[in-house]
N, C-alpha and C positions, 0 to 999 in steps of 0.2 A: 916085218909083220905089222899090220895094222893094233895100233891100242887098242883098238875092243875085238880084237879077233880073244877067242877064250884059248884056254888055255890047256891041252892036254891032260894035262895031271886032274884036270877038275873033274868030278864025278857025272857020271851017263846023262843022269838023272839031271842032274844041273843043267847040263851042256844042251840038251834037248829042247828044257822049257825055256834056254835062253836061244834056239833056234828058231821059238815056235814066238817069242815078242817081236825078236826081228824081223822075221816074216810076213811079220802082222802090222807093220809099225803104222801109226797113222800118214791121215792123209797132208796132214799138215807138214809133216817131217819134211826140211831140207827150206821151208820157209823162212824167212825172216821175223822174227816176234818184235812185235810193237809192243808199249804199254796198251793198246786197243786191243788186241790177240784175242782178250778173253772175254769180247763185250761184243751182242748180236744184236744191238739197236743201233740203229742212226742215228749221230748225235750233232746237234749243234753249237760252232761255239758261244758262247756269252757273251753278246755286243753291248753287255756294259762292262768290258774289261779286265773280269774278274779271271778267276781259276776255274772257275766250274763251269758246267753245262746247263742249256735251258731246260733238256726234257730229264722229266723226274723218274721214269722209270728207266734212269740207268743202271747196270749191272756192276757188276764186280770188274775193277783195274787192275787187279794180280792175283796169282793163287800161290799160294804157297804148301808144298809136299813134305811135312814132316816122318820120319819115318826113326822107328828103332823099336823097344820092347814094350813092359806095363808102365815103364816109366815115362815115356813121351805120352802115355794117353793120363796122365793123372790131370785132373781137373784144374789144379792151380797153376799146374807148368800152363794149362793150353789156353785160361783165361786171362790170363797175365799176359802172354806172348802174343795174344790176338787183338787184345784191348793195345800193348804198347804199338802194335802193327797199323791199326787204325785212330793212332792219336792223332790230331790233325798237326802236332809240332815235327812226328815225323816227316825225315828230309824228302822224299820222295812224295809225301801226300799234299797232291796239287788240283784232285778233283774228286768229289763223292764217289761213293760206292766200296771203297777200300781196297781191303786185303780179304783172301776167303781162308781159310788154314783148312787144307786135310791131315786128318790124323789116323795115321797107320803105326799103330802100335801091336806088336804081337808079344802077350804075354808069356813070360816065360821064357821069350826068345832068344834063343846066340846068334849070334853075327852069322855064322854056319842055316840058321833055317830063317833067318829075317830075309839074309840074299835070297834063297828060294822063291822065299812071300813076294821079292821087291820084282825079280822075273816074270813071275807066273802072274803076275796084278798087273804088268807092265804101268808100277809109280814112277814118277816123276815126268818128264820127257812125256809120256805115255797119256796121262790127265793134262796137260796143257800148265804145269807149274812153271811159274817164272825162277823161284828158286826153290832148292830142295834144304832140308835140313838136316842130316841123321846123326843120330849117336846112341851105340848099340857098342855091346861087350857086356856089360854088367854081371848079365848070366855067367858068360864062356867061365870070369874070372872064379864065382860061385863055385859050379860046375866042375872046374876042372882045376881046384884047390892044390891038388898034388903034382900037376904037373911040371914040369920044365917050363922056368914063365919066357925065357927065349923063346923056345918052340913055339909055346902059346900064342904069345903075343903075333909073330910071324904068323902064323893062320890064323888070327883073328884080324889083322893087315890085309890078307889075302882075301878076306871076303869081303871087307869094309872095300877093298880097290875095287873086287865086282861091284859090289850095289856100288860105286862112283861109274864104273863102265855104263851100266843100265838106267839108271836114272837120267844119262847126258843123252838117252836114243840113239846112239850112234851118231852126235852130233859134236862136231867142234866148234864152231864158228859162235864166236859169244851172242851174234843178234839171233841167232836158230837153234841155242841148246840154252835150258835152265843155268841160273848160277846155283856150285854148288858149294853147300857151308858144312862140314863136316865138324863137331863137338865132342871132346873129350869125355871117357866119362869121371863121373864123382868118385870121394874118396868112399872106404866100409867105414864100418863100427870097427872093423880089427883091421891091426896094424900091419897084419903080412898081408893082405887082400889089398890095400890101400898102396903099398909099396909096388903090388903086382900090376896095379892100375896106373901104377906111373908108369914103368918100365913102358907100359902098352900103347898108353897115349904121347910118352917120347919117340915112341916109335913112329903112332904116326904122324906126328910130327916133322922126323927127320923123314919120314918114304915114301908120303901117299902121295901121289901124282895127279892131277887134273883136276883141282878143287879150287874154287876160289878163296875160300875163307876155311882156315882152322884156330880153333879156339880151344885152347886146356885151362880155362876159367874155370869150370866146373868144381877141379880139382881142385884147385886156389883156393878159390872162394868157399869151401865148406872144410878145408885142411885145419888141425890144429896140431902145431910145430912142439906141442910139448909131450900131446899122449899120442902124436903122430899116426892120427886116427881121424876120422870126421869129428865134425864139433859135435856133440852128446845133443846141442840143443838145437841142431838142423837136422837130427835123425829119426825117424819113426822105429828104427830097429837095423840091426847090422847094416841091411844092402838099400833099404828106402828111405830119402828124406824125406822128413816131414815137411806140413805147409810153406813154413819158412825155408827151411832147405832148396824146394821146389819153385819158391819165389825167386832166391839165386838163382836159378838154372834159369827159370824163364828171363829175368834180367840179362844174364849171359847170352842166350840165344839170342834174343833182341839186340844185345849191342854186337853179333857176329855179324846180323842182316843189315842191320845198321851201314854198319863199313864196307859194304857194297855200294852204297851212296857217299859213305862221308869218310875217303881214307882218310882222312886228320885222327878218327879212332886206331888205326890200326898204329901209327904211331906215339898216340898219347895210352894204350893199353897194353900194357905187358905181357898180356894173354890173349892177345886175335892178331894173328899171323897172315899175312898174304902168300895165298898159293902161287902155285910157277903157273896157274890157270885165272889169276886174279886178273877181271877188267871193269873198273868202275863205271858204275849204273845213273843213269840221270835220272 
């Protein structure tokens, strides 16, 4: 069976609106992406040597699809992660115009109705993103406090692998489908919630398939190993960091995309993992 054939068990409802992206899919699909892909001017190059180009109304060189709940849309994660994107020390930036970040955040969201959102919006693949970024759960963990975190985690795997299916288009081939970077999430203010978050992003860790970059930095990096809780002073309240908090993440996401250009991170960082889908980007 083909990897993005769906899956039976998935609900009607699901299975349809992911009938109706495919069916739909653009015109571009099954193309080859350039770093040009995303830019409708004629451009020439600089015959004095340089990196850049002579005409000034150049457009945008990549776009980037972030995606997951309220928390991918907070101001500081997506200023921080847009400003690191268009530094000009970043390893890929070799000529104006930058990076563009969409931000598809759906408040309140589980893994369960973000997939929906990611189908029925046809993100990633869909918008012409060079790579995608997601990381979602937050809620499910909320949400669904009393559950079996086995089960849980396993159907929160189960949707995370959809939105990886729909965001790629039905594409494999690294120069015709987005890279995708898939992020753990953070820890709570309480310590069972925090515990439930790890079992879930070990999971996908060990299971998710067709991703180029996973990273459980998030985790890490906001963990405090004595009240084995989030750090009190990276927290706005149980489930949201604050500014700082949120500044981590955006540093985390940044060095995930990062190491799509520069695997020398993926081995000098403990926390960004190469997928079995990982092919480094010029």
């Amino acid at each position: 069976m083909d990897f993005f054939a769906i899956k039976k068990s998935l609900p009607l409802k699901a299975a349809l609106l992911l009938g109706l992206v495919l069916c739909s899919a653009p015109a571009w699909a099954g193309t080859a992406f350039s770093p040009w892909d995303n830019l409708d001017t004629s451009l020439q190059p600089d015959t004095n040597g340089g990196a850049g180009y002579l005409r000034e109304d150049i457009e945008l060189r990549y776009t980037a699809s972030t995606i997951g709940d309220s928390l991918t849309t907070n101001s500081v994660l997506q200023n921080v992660f847009f400003d690191r994107l268009n530094n000009s020390e970043f390893t890929y930036r070799s000529i104006p115009g930058g990076t563009s970040v969409l931000k598809h955040g759906l408040p309140g969201g589980t893994t369960g109705s973000i997939l929906e959102a990611v189908w029925a919006r046809d993100w990633g693949a869909g918008e012409g993103a060079n790579f995608v970024v997601i990381m979602a759960g937050t809620n499910d963990i909320d949400y669904n406090r009393h559950d079996n975190i086995n089960d849980l985690a396993n159907a929160m795997l189960a949707n995370v692998q959809e939105m990886v299916y729909s965001v790629l288009g039905g594409q494999s081939d690294p120069n015709s489908r987005p890279a995708v970077i898939v992020m753990g999430i953070p820890p709570f203010g309480d310590s069972d919630w925090t515990a439930r978050a790890k079992v879930y992003n070990d999971l996908l860790h060990s299971s998710l398939k067709h991703v180029d970059i996973f990273s459980d930095a998030n985790w890490y990096d906001l963990y405090d190993s004595n009240s084995k809780t989030a750090m009190g002073s990276l927290m706005e309240d149980e489930k949201h960091p604050n500014d700082d908090g949120m500044y981590r993440i955006a540093e985390n996401w940044f060095e995930a995309v990062d190491a799509l250009y520069n695997p020398n991170r993926i081995s000098a960082d403990n926390h960004v993992y190469k997928g079995d889908w990982y092919v480094q980007r010029n």
